[in-house]
C-alpha positions as CSV (number, residue, x, y, z in Angstrom):
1,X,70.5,-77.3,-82.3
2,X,70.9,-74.1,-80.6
3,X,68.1,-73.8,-77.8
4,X,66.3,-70.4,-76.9
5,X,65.1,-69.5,-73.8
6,X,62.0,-67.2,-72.3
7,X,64.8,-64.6,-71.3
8,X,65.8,-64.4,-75.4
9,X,61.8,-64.1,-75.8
10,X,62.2,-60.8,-74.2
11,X,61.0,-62.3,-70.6
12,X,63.7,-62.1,-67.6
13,X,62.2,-64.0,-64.5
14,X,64.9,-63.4,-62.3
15,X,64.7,-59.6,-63.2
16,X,60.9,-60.2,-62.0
17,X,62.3,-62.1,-59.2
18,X,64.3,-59.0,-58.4
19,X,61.2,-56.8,-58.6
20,X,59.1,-58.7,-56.0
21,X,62.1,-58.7,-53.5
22,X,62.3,-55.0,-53.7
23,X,58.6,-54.0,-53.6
24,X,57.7,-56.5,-50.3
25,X,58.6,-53.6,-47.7
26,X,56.9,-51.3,-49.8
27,X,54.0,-53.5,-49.4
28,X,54.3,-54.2,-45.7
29,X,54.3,-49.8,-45.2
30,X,51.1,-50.3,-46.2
31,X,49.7,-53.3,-44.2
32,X,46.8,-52.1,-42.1
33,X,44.7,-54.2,-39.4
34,X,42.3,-56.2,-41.9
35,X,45.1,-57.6,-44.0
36,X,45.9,-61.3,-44.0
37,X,48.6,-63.1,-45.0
38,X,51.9,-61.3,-47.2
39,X,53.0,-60.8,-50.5
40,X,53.3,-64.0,-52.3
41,X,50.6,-65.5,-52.4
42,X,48.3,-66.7,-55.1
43,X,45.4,-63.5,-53.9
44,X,45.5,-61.2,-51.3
45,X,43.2,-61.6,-48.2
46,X,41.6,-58.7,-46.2
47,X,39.1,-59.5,-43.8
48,X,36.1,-57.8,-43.4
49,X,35.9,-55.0,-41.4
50,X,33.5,-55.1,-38.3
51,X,30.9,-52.0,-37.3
52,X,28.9,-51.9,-40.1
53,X,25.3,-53.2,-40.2
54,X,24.5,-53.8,-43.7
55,X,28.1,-53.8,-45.1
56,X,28.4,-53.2,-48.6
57,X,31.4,-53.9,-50.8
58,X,32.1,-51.5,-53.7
59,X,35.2,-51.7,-55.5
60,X,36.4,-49.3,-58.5
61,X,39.6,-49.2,-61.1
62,X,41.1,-46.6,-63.5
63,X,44.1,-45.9,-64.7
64,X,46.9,-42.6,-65.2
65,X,46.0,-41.9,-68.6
66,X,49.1,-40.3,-70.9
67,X,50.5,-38.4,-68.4
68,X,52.1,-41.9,-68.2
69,X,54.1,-40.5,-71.1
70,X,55.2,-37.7,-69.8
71,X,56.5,-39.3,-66.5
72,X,58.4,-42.3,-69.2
73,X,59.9,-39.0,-71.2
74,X,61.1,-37.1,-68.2
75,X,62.5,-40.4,-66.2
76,X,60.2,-39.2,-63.3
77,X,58.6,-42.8,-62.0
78,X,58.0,-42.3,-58.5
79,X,54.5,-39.8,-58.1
80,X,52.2,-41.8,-61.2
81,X,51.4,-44.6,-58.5
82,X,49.9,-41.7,-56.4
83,X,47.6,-41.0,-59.1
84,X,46.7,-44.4,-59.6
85,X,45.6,-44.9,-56.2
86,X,43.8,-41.5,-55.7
87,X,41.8,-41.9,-59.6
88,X,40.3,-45.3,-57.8
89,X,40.0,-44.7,-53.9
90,X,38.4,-40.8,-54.5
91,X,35.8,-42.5,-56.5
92,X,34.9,-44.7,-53.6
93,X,33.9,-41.7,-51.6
94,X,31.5,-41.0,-53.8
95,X,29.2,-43.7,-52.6
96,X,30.5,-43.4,-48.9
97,X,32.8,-45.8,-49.6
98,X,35.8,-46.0,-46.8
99,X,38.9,-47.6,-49.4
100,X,40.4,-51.4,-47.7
101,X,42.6,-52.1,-49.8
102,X,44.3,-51.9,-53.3
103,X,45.9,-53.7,-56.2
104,X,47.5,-53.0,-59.1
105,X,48.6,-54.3,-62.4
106,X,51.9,-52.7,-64.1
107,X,52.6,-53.7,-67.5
108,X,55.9,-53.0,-69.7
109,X,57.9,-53.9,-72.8
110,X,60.7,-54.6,-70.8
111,X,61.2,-54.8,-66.9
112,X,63.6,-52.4,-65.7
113,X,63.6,-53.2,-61.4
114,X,64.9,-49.6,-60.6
115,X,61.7,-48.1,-62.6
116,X,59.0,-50.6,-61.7
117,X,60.6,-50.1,-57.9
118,X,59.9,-46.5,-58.7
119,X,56.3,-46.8,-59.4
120,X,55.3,-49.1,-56.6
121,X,56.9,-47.1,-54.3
122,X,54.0,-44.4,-55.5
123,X,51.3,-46.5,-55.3
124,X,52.6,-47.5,-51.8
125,X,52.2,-44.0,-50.6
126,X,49.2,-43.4,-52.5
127,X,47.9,-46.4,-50.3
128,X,49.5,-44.7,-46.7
129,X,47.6,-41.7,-47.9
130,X,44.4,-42.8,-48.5
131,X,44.4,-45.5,-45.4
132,X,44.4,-48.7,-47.2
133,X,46.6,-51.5,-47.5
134,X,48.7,-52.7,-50.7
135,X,47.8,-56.7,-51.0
136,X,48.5,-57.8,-54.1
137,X,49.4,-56.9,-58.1
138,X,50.6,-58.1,-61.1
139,X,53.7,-57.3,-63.3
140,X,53.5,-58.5,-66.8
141,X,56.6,-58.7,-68.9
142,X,55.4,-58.2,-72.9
143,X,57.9,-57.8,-75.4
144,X,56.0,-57.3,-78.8
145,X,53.4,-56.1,-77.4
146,X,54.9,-52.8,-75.8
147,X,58.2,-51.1,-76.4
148,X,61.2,-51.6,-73.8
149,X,61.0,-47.7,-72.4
150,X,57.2,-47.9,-72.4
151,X,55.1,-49.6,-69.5
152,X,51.1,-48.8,-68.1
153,X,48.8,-49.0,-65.1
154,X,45.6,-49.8,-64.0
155,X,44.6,-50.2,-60.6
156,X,41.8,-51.3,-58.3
157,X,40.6,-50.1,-54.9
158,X,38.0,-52.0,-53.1
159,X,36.1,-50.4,-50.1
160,X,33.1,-50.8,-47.6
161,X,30.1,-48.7,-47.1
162,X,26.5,-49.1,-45.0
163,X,24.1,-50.0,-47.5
164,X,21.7,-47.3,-46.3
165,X,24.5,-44.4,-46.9
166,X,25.3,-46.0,-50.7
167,X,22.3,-43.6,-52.5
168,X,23.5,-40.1,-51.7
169,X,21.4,-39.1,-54.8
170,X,18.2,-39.2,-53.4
171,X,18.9,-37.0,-50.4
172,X,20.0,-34.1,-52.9
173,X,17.9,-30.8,-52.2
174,X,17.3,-27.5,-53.4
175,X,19.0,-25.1,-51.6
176,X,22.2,-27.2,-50.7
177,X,25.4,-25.5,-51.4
178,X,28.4,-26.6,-53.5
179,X,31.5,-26.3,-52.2
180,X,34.8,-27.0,-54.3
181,X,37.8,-29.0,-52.4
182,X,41.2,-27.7,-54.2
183,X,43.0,-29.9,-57.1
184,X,46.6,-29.9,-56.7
185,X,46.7,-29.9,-60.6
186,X,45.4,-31.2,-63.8
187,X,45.4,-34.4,-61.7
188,X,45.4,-37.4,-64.0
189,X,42.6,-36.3,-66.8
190,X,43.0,-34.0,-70.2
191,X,47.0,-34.8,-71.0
192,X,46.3,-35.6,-74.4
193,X,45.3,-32.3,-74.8
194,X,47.8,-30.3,-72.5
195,X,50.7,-32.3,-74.4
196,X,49.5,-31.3,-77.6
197,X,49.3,-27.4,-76.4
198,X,52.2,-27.7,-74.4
199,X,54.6,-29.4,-76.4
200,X,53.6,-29.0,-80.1
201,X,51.5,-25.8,-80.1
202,X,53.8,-24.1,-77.7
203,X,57.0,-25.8,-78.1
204,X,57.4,-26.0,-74.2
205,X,60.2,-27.8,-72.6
206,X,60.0,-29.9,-69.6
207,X,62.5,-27.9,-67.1
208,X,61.2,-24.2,-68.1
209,X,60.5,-22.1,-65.3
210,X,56.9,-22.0,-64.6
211,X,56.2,-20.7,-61.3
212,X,59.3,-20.7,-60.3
213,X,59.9,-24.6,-60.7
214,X,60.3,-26.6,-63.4
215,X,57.0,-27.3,-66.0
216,X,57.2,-31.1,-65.9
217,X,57.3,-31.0,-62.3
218,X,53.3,-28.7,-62.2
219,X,52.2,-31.3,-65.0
220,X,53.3,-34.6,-62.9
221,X,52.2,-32.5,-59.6
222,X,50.4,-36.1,-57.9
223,X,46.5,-36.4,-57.6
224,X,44.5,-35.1,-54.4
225,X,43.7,-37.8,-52.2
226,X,40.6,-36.8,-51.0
227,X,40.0,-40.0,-48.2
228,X,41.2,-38.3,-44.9
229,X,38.9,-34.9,-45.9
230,X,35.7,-37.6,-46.7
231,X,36.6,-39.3,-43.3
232,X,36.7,-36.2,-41.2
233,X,33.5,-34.4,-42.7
234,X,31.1,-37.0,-43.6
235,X,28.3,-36.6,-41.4
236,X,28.6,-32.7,-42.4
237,X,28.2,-34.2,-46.3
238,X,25.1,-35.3,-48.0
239,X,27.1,-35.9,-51.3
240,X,30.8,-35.7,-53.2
241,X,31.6,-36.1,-57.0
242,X,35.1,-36.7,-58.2
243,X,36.0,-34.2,-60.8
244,X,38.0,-36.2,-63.3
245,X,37.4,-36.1,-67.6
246,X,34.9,-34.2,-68.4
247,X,35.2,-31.9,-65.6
248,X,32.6,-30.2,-63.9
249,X,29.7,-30.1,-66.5
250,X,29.6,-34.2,-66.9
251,X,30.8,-35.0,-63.2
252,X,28.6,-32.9,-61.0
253,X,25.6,-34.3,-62.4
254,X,26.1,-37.5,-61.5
255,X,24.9,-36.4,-58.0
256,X,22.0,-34.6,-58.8
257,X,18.6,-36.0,-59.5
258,X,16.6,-35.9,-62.0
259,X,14.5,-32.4,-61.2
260,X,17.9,-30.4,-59.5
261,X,20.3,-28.7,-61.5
262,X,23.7,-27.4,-60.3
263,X,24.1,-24.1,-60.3
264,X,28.3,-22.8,-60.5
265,X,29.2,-19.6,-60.4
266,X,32.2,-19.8,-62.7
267,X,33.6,-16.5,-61.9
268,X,33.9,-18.2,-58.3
269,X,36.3,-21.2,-59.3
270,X,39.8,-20.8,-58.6
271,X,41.3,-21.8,-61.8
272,X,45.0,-23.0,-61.7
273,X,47.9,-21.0,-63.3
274,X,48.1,-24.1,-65.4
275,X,44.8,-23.9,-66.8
276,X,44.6,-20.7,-67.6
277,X,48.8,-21.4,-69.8
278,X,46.5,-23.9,-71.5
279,X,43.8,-21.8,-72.1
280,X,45.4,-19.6,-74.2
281,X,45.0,-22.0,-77.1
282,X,41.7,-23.6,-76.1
283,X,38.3,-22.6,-76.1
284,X,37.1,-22.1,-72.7
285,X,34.0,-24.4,-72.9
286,X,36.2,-27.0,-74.1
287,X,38.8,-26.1,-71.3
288,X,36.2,-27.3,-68.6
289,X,35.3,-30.1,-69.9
290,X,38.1,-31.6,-70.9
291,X,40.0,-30.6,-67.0
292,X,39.2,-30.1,-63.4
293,X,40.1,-26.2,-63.8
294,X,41.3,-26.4,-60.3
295,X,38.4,-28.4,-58.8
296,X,39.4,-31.6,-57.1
297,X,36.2,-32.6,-55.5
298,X,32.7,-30.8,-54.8
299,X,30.9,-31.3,-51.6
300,X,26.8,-31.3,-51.6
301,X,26.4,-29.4,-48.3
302,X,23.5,-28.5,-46.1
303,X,23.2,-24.8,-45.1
304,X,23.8,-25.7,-41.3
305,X,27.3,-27.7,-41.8
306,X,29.1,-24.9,-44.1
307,X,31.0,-23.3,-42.5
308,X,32.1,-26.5,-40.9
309,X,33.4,-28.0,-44.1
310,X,34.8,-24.6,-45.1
311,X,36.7,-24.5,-41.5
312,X,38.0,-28.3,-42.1
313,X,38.5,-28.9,-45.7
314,X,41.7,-27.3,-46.4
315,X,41.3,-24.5,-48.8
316,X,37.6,-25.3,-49.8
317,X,35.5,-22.6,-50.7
318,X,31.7,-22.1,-52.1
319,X,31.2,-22.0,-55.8
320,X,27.0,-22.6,-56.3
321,X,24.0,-24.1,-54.8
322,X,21.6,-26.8,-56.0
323,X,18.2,-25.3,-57.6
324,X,14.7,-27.2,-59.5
325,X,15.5,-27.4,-62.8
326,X,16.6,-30.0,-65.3
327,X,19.5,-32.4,-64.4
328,X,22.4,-30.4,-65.3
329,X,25.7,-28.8,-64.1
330,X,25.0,-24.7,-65.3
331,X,28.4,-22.4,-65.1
332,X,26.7,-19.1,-64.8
């Protein structure tokens, strides 16, 4: 009787074997002073890191959304890791959180070494960029459950922050500014929507000229990692929120409490050529709350530090002020 084996189940462990070898000085690019121990292990080890006084741990995960289809479709692996670390580490700065370390968890129909290589070697960059260390993943193999081109992501950051800085909602005033830190793109948020403008609405192909480069390359344009900005301006910050789904209107609010409002001059924002391609076909409420618009981050900012944070954040500039009013973000 014949016998059947887990590689003619769809699962190749050598291939996975392969993998591991390939990613381990991608890993070690990454290894900063609090790691312990390598790749290979059962869990990854970081100590924790000395200085603080109340250390608090906070830890956050996401994922790249669809444009993981458009990355599988156009054979371009190597910038969706970027996004997967900067979704999860530029939430951490939200709550003061300085990112340790990250891990991630890669899943596919079928292993292809060359692609999964690929993507790691994002995520490793996405780590060197945002100052944190690699220490650990998982790479699951699931025929049946996933086809053989197809694979996803999900990843998770874990930082530290002093317990006292955690609440930045409560130091929220009226009269503070809001100041907008550049996207680089539509990020990793709204490409259900932009595929379905792009591609079916408009008939778009991936190596038109738009901008004077090719379209596929704007749409998989990496994520802003926001960490080294937070680092160098945070005593000049009283808070930051993450512009991801939902955009502006859902994601400012977050920061406000519950007798502020946000007040955004809209005509201020520096929407992105992209957006405004999209735009032709969407209504423009829907257009900012489905994307960033060209908003990465917004910074919270006494009067007396702005025109510190304009002078150091690259390219930020001031789009509203905080006012009394009911908790909401208002474009005006």
């Amino acid at each position: 009787m014949s016998q059947i084996s887990y590689k003619d189940a769809g699962v190749d462990i050598d291939a996975g074997n392969s993998f591991v070898e390939n990613i381990k000085p991608l890993v070690k690019s990454t290894k900063t002073p609090g790691v312990l121990g390598g790749i290979g292990s059962f869990a990854g080890a970081f100590e924790l890191p000395k200085g603080f006084n109340e250390p608090v741990m906070l830890a956050a995960t996401d994922g790249v959304g669809t444009k993981l289809k458009l990355a599988i479709d156009s054979g371009i692996h190597n910038t969706v890791g970027i996004d997967l670390v900067a979704m999860c580490v530029n939430d951490l700065l939200c709550n003061f959180g300085t990112p340790s370390f990250f891990l991630d968890y890669y899943a596919t129909g079928k292993l292809d070494v060359k692609i999964a290589t690929s993507v790691v070697a994002g995520i490793a960059e996405g780590c060197i960029q945002s100052e944190c260390a690699l220490i650990g993943g998982e790479t699951a193999e699931m025929p049946g459950m996933y086809s053989e081109d197809d694979y996803d992501l999900a990843g998770f950051a874990v930082g530290v922050c002093e317990k006292s800085e955690m609440d930045r909602v409560s130091l929220v005033r009226a009269g503070h500014k809001l100041i907008a830190v550049p996207s680089s793109g539509l990020h990793s948020n709204g490409f259900s929507l932009a595929r379905k403008v792009l591609f079916e609405k408009m008939n778009c192909d991936f190596n038109e000229d738009f901008n004077g480069k090719p379209l596929i390359e704007t749409l998989l344009t990496p994520t802003t990692i926001y960490v080294k900005t937070f680092k160098m301006l945070k005593e000049n910050i009283v808070a930051l929120a993450h512009i991801t789904g939902g955009g502006i209107v859902e994601n400012l609010p977050r920061v406000l409490p519950e007798n502020l409002m946000a007040e955004v001059k809209k005509d201020s924002i520096r929407v992105l050529p992209i957006f405004e391609k999209i735009g032709l076909h969407v209504d423009n409420d829907e257009m900012f709350r489905a994307f960033n618009m060209g908003v990465g981050m917004i910074l919270v900012v006494e009067d007396k530090h702005v025109d510190t944070v304009l002078a150091k954040a690259d390219g930020s500039y001031l789009i509203g002020e905080i006012k009394e009013g009911k908790r909401e973000a208002l474009m005006v």
